[in-house]
C-alpha positions, 0 to 999 in steps of 0.5 A, spaced: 464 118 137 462 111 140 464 109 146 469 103 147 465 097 150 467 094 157 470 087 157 467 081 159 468 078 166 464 076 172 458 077 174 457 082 180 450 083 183 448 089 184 451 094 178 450 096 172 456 094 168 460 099 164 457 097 158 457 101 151 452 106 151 445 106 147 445 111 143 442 118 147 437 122 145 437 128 144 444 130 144 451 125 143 454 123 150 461 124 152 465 117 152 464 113 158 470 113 164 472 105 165 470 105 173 477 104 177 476 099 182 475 103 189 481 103 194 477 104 200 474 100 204 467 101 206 465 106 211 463 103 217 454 103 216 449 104 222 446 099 226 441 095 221 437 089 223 440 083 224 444 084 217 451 080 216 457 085 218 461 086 212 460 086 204 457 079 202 461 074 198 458 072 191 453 065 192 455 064 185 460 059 182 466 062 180 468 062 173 466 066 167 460 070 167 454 065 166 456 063 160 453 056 159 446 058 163 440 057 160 433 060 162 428 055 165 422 054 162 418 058 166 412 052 166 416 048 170 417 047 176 421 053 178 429 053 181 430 052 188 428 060 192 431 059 199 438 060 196 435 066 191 441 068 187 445 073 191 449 079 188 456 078 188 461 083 192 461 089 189 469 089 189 469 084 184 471 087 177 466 088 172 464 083 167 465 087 160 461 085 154 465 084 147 466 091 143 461 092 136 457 097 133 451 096 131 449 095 125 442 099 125 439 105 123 443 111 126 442 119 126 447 124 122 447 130 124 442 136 124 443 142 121 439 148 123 438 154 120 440 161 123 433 164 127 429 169 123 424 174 125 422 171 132 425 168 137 430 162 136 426 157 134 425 151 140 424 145 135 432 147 132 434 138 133 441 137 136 446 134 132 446 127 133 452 122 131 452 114 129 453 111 135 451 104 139 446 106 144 450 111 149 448 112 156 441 112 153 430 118 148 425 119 147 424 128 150 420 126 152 415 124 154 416 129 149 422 129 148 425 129 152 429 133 152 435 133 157 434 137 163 441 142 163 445 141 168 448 148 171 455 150 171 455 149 179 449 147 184 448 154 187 444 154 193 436 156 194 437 164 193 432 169 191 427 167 185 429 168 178 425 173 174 420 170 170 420 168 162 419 174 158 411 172 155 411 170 148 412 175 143 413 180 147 419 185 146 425 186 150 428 193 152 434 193 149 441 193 153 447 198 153 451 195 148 446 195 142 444 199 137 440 203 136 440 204 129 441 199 123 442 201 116 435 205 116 432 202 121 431 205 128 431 199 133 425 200 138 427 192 143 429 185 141 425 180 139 429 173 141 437 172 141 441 165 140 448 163 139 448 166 132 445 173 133 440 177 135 433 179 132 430 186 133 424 190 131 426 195 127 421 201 124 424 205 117 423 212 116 415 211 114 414 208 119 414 199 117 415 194 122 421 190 120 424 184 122 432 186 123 437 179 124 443 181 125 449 176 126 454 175 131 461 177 129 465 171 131 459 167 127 461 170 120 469 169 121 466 162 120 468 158 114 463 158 110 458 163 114 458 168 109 455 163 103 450 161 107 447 167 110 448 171 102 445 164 100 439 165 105 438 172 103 439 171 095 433 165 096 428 169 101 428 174 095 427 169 089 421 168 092 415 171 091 408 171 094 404 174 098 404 168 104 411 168 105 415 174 108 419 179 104 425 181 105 426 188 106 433 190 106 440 186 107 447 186 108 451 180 108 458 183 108 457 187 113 462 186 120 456 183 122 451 180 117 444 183 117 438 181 114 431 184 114 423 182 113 417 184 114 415 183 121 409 179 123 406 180 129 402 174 130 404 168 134 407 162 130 402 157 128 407 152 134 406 157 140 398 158 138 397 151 137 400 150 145 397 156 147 389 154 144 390 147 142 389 145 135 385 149 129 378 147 126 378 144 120 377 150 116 383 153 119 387 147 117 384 148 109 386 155 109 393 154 112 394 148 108 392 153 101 396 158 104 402 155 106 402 151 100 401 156 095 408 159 098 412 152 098 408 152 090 412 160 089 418 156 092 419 150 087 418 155 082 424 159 084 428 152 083 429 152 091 427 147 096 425 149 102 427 143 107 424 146 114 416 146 113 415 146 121 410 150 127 416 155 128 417 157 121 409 159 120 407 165 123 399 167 123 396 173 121 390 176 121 390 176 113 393 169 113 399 166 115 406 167 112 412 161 111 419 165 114 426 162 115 430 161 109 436 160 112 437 152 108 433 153 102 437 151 096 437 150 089 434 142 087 440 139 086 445 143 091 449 139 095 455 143 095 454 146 102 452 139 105 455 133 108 452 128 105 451 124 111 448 130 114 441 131 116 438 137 114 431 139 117 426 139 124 426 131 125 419 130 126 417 135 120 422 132 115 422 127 109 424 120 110 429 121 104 432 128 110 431 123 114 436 118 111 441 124 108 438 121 102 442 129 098 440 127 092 433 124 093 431 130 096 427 135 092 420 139 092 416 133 095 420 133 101 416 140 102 409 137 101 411 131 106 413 136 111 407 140 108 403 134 111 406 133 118 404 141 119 398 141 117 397 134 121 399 137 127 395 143 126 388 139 125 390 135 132 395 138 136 401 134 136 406 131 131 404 124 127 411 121 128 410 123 136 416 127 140 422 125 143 429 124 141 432 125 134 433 119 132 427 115 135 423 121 131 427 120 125 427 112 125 419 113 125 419 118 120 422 113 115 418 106 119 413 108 121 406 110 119 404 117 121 399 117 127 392 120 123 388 120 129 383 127 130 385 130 124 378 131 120 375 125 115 375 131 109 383 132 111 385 124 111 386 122 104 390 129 103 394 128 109 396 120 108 398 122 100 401 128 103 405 123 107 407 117 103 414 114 104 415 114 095 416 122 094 413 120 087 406 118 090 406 125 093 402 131 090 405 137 088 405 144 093 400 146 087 396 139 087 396 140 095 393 148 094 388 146 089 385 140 094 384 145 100 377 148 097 376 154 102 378 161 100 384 164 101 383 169 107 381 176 104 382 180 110 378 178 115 380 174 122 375 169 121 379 164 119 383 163 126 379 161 132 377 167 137 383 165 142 388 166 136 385 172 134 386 175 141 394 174 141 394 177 135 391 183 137 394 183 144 400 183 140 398 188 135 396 192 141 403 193 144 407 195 137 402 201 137 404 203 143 411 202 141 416 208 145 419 213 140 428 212 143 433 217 142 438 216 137 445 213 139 450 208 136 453 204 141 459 207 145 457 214 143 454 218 149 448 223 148 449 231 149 446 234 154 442 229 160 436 225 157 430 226 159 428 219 162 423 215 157 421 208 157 428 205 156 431 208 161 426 206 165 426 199 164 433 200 165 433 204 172 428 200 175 432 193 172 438 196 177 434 197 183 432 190 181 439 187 182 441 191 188 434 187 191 437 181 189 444 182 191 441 183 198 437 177 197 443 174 196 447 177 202 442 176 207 441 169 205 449 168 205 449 171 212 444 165 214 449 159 213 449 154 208 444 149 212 442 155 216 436 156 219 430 161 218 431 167 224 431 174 223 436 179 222 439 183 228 444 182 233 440 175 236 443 169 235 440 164 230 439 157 235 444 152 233 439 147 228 438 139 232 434 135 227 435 134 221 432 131 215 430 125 209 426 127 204 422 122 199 418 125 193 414 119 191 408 118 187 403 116 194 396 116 190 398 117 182 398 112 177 406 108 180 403 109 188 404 101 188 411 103 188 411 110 192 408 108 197 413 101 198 419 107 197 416 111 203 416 105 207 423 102 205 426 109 207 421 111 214 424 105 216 430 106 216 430 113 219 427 110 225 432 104 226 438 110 225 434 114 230 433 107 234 441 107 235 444 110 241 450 112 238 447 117 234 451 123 233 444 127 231 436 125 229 433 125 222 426 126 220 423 123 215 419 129 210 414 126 205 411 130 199 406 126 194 407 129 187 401 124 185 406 123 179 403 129 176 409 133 172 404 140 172 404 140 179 411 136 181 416 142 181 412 146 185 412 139 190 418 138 190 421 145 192 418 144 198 424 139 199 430 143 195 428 149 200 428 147 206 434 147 208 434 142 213 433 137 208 440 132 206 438 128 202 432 126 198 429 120 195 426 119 189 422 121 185 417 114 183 417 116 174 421 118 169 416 124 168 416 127 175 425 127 175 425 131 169 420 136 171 424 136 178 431 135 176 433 143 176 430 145 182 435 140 186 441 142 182 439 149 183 439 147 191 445 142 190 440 137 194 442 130 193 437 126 189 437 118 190 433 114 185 431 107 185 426 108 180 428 113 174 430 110 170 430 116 164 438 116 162 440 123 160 438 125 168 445 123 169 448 123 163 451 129 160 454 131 152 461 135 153 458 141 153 455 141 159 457 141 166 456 134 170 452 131 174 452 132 180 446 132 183 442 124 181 445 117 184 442 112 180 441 106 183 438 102 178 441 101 170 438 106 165 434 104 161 438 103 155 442 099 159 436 095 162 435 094 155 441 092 153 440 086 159 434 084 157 436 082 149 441 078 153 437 074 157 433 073 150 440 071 147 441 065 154 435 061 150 438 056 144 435 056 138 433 063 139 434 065 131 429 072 130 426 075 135 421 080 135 421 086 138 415 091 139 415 098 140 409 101 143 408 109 144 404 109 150 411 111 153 414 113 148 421 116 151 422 109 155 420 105 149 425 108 145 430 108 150 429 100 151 429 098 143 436 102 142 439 098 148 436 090 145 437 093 138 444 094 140 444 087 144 442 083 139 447 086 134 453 085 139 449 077 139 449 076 131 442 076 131 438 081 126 430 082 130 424 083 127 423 091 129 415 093 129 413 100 132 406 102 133 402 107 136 400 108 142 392 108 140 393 100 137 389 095 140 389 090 135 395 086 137 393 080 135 394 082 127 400 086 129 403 079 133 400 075 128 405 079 122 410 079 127 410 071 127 409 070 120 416 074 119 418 068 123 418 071 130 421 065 136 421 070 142 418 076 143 420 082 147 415 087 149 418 094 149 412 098 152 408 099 158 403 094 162 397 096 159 399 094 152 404 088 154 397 086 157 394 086 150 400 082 148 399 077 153 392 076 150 393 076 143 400 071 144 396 066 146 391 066 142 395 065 136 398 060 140 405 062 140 409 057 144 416 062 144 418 065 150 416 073 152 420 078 155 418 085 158 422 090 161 421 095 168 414 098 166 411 092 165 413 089 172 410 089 178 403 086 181 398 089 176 401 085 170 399 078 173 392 080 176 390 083 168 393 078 164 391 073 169 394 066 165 395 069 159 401 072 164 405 064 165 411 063 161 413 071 160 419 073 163 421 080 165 427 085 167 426 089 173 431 092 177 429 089 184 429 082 188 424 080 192 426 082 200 423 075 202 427 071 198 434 074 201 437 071 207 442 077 208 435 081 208 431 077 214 433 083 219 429 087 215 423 084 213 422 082 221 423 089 222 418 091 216 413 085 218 413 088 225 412 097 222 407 096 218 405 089 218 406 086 212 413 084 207 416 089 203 413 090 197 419 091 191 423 097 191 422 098 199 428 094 200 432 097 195 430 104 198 432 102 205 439 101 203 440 107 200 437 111 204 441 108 210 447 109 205 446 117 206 445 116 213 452 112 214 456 118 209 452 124 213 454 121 221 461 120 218 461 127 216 458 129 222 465 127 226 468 133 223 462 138 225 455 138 222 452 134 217 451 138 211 449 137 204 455 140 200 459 134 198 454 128 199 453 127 193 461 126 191 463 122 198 456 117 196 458 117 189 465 115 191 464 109 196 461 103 196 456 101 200 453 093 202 446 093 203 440 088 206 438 087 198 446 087 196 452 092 194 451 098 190 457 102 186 456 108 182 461 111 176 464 117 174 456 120 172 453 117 178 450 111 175 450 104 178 456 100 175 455 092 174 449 090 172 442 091 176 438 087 173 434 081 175 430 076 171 424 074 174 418 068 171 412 068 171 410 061 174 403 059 178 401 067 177 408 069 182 414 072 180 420 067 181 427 071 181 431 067 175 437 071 176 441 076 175 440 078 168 447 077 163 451 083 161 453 080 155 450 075 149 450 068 151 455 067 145 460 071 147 460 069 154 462 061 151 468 064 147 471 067 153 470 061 158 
């Protein structure tokens, strides 16, 4: 389902439209809600420093939005800068681009396999529908995954119990069995939406694998056919690297299968556990795993889901699991044909495009290649992030070979071919890996992996014998307390501690403060605080620090007002934009309970790291930085944001802004658009919403993906070029777009260049020195110093730190004052509170020193947000608020 695109009006300032969304990964986005115009008006805010009273009227004329505007030549003089362009009042309507769907690549839907005998498998892709660019990766950062939104925000309470350690096994609970068909069941090994996976032992003593379906799951159309189909292909297959099945029941009320248990790690949890494998340990994996994939094609099957969780690691070799979407060549019947089926990032490009018919054994062979790529260097050759950014480069891009040994290469790139004809066959592949298949001995893995594999051995040997019951059956007689009965023993006194955790913490207050139990009352709290989490002295500290500044500062001139019905405190924790350390950072904020609101983070990586922690506090986290979409954009299975106000567009929408600046510019017939995978997950996410633009403007770019280990950018630009690129648009971050620069100007082109947010800043211009005139970037913030309505702040910024603010330290101010002037409304009806801030902000308007700020439904800023700056004379100069529609479409409705 697509959503429906807003219409277009006038331009507001600040917010960022309600646009069609780019499209999303890794999960479809619900539609987005048309933002109703606010009825209220705006609360009455704290004192600020000499900021005109009320909303700011638009500078702009009126009329349709910027319809007939063009860019200027950044190498002329620049537009008058003491009228800077203003932000409209944000109660203006919101302009709304044409509706259309784009035209471009888009991803099918996954299907995935029911888990096997390890716990379910973590590289199972979500279904992706074909949509424009939603409220959208790519994971990322890996993948970029979107941080699950909990039900409810629940207040900071006991500690959770860790994670279970990989491999291990879990006691079984009151309601399983304890025997199956012959198989004594001694714990779970995993558990998912369609089942449970247990360890069974037979009568003789064999380990095995049980996965036994969930009830409802085999009342599904279809179901059984698939199950009965897995089964029949799993026992067609014969050779000692692929696991056996033992025993199987696909009738039964609950569908059951069993195999050999493996008590090795999966080669993806040894390779994130110890890092990639020598080269010989690829070869003997390789002929192994292909000698499989060779008995496989024999039995007339494909498997179609060669992955890191698919290959488990043994002593005496590995063995291919997981034949749940095997089929016979040739087989669609059980198959949309515009589904896809498969792991993106270890699939073929003919899965990749739901090309049914096309997919045969060589669709194995290639994700043969991608596995054993990932073995010999420890990451994906397609990269990680969302689903159909995976997908588009496995279909458009050349595999990342970079440390995989030389004597590997040329197997690996044939492996990888993009013709499923000029691959070589499972039993070429077997042939070309010289190493002898393991013979019984460990030497072919790495001591760390043989470890785990011990370790693991180890406690299936000292596996507890159990008493046999059937679930719903009471033993005769008291059983005497084993090792279960343990585990379940000292699990309810576990949860009575919690419980009283709970209570304890409950008796303290919402916002109470910390005191000892007993009859002493607890001393009414009087100082209250804002947190900034905010990168001080990583890699984004030009823009932390400027945060910091921007929100001290309007602590202290909320703390100066004489009306002040309480007194904030600024808590500032650095999380050096390390996303290893910066949960445990941020729960410095999240569990004071002192704390209202935060500010931050500074990057994309650190919020995802950090989302859980405040919504597991219902701690209101304020962002004028991060612009990673699914921090606030949910699919339809999961609970809402409730927890992140963005005051800046996404990054799809960023992207959408800056494809529509490109189409301001006359003659633009074929701009090139470059995606650099140094930051891939941002990267992605800029392409879908300028692919998505251009598309909306009539306009086909020319689209190049490298990796982020490209350097030679005058050969990449110069191919760009010779397609007939006329504008460029830099898709990346400020280190490549600097190469960019350079290599652009060596060619002498002469059209304009674009960049987005992780280009801008003051970095860019001191490494591309000239080679930075006439570039154009989008960034969601203004320049203080040129804003009448902001004079009050500078003096006052002037005056604290002796220096103009830099940019982001007005945007921080004003949404810091924002939560300050809902918290002391609050307060009149008793004490300020975080419960409810996040609602109250998300449904108000609020004019500040750099302008006015709404937000959706979501929690995302409606109505534009970003702004066009030049590169003139080694300065930025603010150009204008950057289109929310082609030029074309603006003509058409003036």
């Amino acid at each position: 389902m697509s959503p429906t695109p807003p219409e277009p009006e006038q331009q507001p300032e600040r917010q960022s439209e309600q646009q069609p969304e780019p499209e999303q990964q890794p999960e479809r986005q619900s539609e987005p809600e048309q933002q109703p115009e606010r009825q209220s008006e705006p609360e009455q805010q704290p004192e600020q420093p000499e900021q005109p009273s009320g909303p700011r009227q638009s500078e702009q004329p009126s009329g349709p939005q910027q319809s007939g505007r063009r860019l200027p030549d950044p190498r002329q003089p620049a537009p008058r800068l003491d009228e800077p362009p203003s932000r409209p009042d944000p109660r203006q309507p919101a302009p709304r681009p044409e509706p259309q769907q784009p035209a471009t690549e888009t991803a099918p839907a996954t299907e995935t396999a029911p888990a096997t005998e390890t716990a379910p498998a973590t590289e199972t892709a979500p279904a992706v529908d074909a949509a424009p660019p939603a409220g959208a990766q790519p994971a990322p950062e890996p993948r970029a995954e979107a941080p699950a939104a909990p039900a409810s925000p629940a207040p900071a309470g006991p500690p959770r119990p860790p994670r279970p350690e990989p491999g291990a096994l879990q006691p079984l609970l009151p309601s399983d069995p304890s025997a199956l068909a012959g198989y004594r069941l001694l714990g779970r090994l995993g558990a998912g939406g369609m089942g449970v996976v247990y360890l069974g032992r037979t009568g003789n003593g064999e380990l095995a694998a049980v996965k036994v379906t969930h009830a409802d799951q085999a009342d599904q159309p279809d179901f059984r056919a698939r199950f009965r189909r897995e089964v029949e292909a799993a026992r067609r297959v014969v050779s000692p690297w692929a696991v056996p099945v033992t025993g199987a029941d696909p009738d039964a009320p609950e569908p059951w299968m069993a195999t050999a248990f493996v008590p090795g790690p999966s080669l993806g949890e040894a390779v994130v556990a110890h890092g990639a494998l020598p080269e010989r340990s690829v070869r003997v994996l390789g002929g192994a795993v292909a000698r499989a994939l060779a008995a496989v094609h024999a039995a007339g099957l494909v498997h179609r889901d060669v992955k890191p969780g698919n290959v488990l690691l043994a002593v005496d070799g590995p063995r291919l699991i997981d034949f749940g979407i095997a089929r016979a060549t040739g087989e669609t019947a059980l198959t949309a044909t515009d589904m896809v089926v498969g792991t993106p990032g270890f699939l073929a490009p003919e899965q990749a495009e739901a090309r049914t018919d096309a997919i045969g054994p060589a669709a194995d062979v290639f994700a043969l290649g991608c596995l054993l790529a990932y073995a010999a260097t420890g990451r994906p050759p397609f990269g990680t992030g969302a689903v159909d950014a995976l997908m588009y480069r496995t279909v458009h891009d050349e595999p990342d070979l970079g440390g995989v040994p030389d004597g590997l290469l040329a197997l690996l790139r044939a492996c990888l071919a993009k013709d499923p004809a000029a691959r070589p066959t499972a039993e070429d592949v077997a042939a070309g890996l010289v190493e002898d298949a393991p013979s019984g001995g460990a030497d072919w893995l790495p001591a760390p992996v043989v470890r785990t594999i011990a370790e693991r051995s180890a406690r299936m040997l000292a596996l507890p014998e159990i008493d046999a019951t059937t679930a719903g059956t009471t033993p005769e007689g008291p059983a005497k307390p084993g090792r279960r009965s343990f585990l379940l023993l000292a699990s309810g006194v576990a949860a009575l501690a919690v419980g009283g955790g709970v209570a304890a913490w409950a008796g303290f207050g919402d916002d109470g403060d910390d005191g000892k139990l007993g009859n002493k009352p607890v001393p009414p709290r009087t100082t209250w605080k804002i947190g900034v989490l905010a990168d001080l002295s990583g890699p984004a500290k030009e823009i932390g620090l400027a945060q910091e500044r921007g929100a001290r500062l309007a602590v202290e001139r909320f703390n100066a007002r004489k009306d002040k019905p309480f007194t904030l405190e600024l808590k500032v924790a650095d999380d050096r934009g390390d996303r290893a350390t910066a949960l445990a950072t941020a729960r410095r904020l999240t569990t004071d309970p002192g704390v209202l609101a935060v500010l931050g983070p500074t990057s994309d990586g650190v919020a995802q790291t950090v989302l859980s922690a405040f919504e597991e506090a219902g701690l209101p986290l304020i962002t004028v930085s991060a612009g990673y979409n699914l921090l606030t954009v949910r699919d339809k299975e999961s609970a809402p944001n409730a927890t992140v106000l963005r005051a800046i567009p996404h990054h799809p929408f960023a992207g959408m802004h800056l494809a529509y600046a490109v189409t301001l510019l006359s003659g633009i017939r074929r701009p090139g658009v470059l995606q650099e995978r140094t930051d891939d997950q941002y990267s992605w996410l800029l392409v879908r919403g300028a692919q998505f633009a251009f598309g909306q403007a009539g306009l086909t770019p020319h689209f190049r993906v490298v990796p982020a280990s490209a350097r030679d950018y005058r050969s990449i630009l110069g191919e760009m070029i010779d397609a007939g690129m006329d504008a460029y648009v830099h898709c990346g971050v400020r280190q490549t777009a600097v190469l960019a620069a350079r290599a652009l100007n060596e060619l002498r082109f002469t059209g304009p260049r674009f960049a987005g947010q992780h280009v801008f800043g003051q970095a860019f211009l001191k490494e591309a020195g000239a080679d930075a005139e006439g570039w154009f970037l989008g960034a969601p913030v203004l320049d203080a110093v040129t804003r009448k309505e902001a004079a009050g702040f500078v003096a006052a910024h002037r005056k604290r730190f002796g220096a103009a603010p830099a940019y982001y330290s007005g945007e921080s101010y004003d949404v810091v004052t924002m939560a300050m002037a809902e918290l002391a409304r609050r307060a009149k009806s008793g004490g300020p509170t975080r419960k409810g801030l996040w609602a109250a902000l998300r449904k108000g308007k609020y004019t500040g020193v750099m302008g006015g700020y709404t937000f959706d439904e979501a929690g995302d800023l409606t109505n534009g947000g970003t702004f066009v700056h030049a590169v003139q004379n080694g300065a930025y100069k603010v150009i204008g608020p950057a289109p929310v529609a082609p030029a074309n479409k603006a003509k058409q409705k003036a």
